[in-house]
C-alpha positions in Angstrom: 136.3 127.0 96.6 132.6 126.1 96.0 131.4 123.5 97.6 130.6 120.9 95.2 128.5 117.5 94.9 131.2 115.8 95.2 132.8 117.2 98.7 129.5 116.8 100.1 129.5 113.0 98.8 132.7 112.8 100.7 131.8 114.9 103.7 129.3 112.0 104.0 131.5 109.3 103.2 133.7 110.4 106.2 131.0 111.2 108.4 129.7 107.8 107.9 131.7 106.4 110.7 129.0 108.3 113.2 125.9 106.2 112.2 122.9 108.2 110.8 124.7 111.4 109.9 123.8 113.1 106.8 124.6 116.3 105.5 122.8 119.5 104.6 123.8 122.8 102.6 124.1 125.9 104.5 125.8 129.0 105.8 127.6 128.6 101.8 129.2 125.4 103.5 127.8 121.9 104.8 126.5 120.9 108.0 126.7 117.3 109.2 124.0 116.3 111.4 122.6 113.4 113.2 119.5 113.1 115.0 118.2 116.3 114.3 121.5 117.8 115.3 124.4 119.5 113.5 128.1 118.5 114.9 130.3 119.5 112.2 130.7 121.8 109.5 132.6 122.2 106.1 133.5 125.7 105.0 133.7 126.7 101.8 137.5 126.7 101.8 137.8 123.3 102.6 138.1 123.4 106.1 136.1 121.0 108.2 135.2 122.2 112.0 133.4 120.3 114.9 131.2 121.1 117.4 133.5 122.4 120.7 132.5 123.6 123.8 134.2 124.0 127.6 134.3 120.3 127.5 136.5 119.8 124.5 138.6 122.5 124.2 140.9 121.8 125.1 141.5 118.4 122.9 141.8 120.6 120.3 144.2 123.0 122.2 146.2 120.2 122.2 146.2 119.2 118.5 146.8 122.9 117.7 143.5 123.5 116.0 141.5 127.3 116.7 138.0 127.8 116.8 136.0 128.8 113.7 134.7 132.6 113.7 131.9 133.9 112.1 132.2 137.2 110.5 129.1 139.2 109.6 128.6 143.1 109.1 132.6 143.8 110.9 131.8 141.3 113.6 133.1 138.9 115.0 131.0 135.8 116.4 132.1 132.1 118.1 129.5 129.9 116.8 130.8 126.9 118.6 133.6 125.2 116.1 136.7 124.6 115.8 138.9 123.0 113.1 139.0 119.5 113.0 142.7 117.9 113.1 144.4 117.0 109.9 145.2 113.5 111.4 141.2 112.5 111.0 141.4 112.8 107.6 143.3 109.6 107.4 142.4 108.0 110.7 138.6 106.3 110.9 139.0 105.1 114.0 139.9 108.4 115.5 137.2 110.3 112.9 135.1 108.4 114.9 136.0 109.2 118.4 136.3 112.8 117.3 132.7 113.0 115.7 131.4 111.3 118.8 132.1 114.0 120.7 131.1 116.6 118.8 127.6 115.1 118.9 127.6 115.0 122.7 128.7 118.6 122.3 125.5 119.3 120.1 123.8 117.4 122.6 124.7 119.3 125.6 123.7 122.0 123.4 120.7 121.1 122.1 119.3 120.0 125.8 120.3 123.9 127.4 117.7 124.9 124.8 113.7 125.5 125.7 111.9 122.6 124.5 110.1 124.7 121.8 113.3 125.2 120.4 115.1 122.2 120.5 115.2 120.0 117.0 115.8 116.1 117.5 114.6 114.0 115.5 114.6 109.9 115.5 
């Protein structure tokens, strides 16, 4: 599946619960990013994954969810996602908790990085 105006217009639609996300085409998906910052990403089979790290694994352990894995050239790589529960889909409230998180992930990220490399914005 392509992604299409219209998933990205709903990507942002349900995004919109984390104040001042927007979202960008890349990878042949969409990232969702906030300050500078990406937190979650929509592949382009429909799958939407959030930012994860030691932190958070293993709230998504729990919902049953695996982490996304980059494929390139015959190898494998984590990039730091895992699929986002079903559940969100239909719960804002819970959307929101989730995407929170993510963000801190992207954070904590973001902060291990030199300053010369590191990409917040307002």
């Amino acid at each position: 599946m392509a992604i299409t105006r219209e998933f990205a217009s709903h990507l942002e639609d349900l995004f919109s619960v984390l104040p001042g996300s927007h979202t960008r085409r890349m990878f042949g998906g969409v990232g969702v990013f906030r300050h500078g910052l990406m937190y979650a990403l929509a592949l382009e089979d429909g799958k939407i994954c959030l930012k994860a790290d030691e932190q958070t694994h293993a709230d998504f352990t729990a919902e049953g969810c695996a982490p996304w894995v980059y494929e390139r050239n015959g190898r494998k790589m984590d990039m730091g996602y895992w699929q986002m529960p079903e559940h969100l889909m239909d719960d804002e409230e819970a959307r929101r908790q989730w995407a929170q998180k993510a963000f801190e992930v992207a954070m904590r990220a973001g902060a291990k990085k030199p300053p010369a490399k590191r990409k917040l914005s307002p």
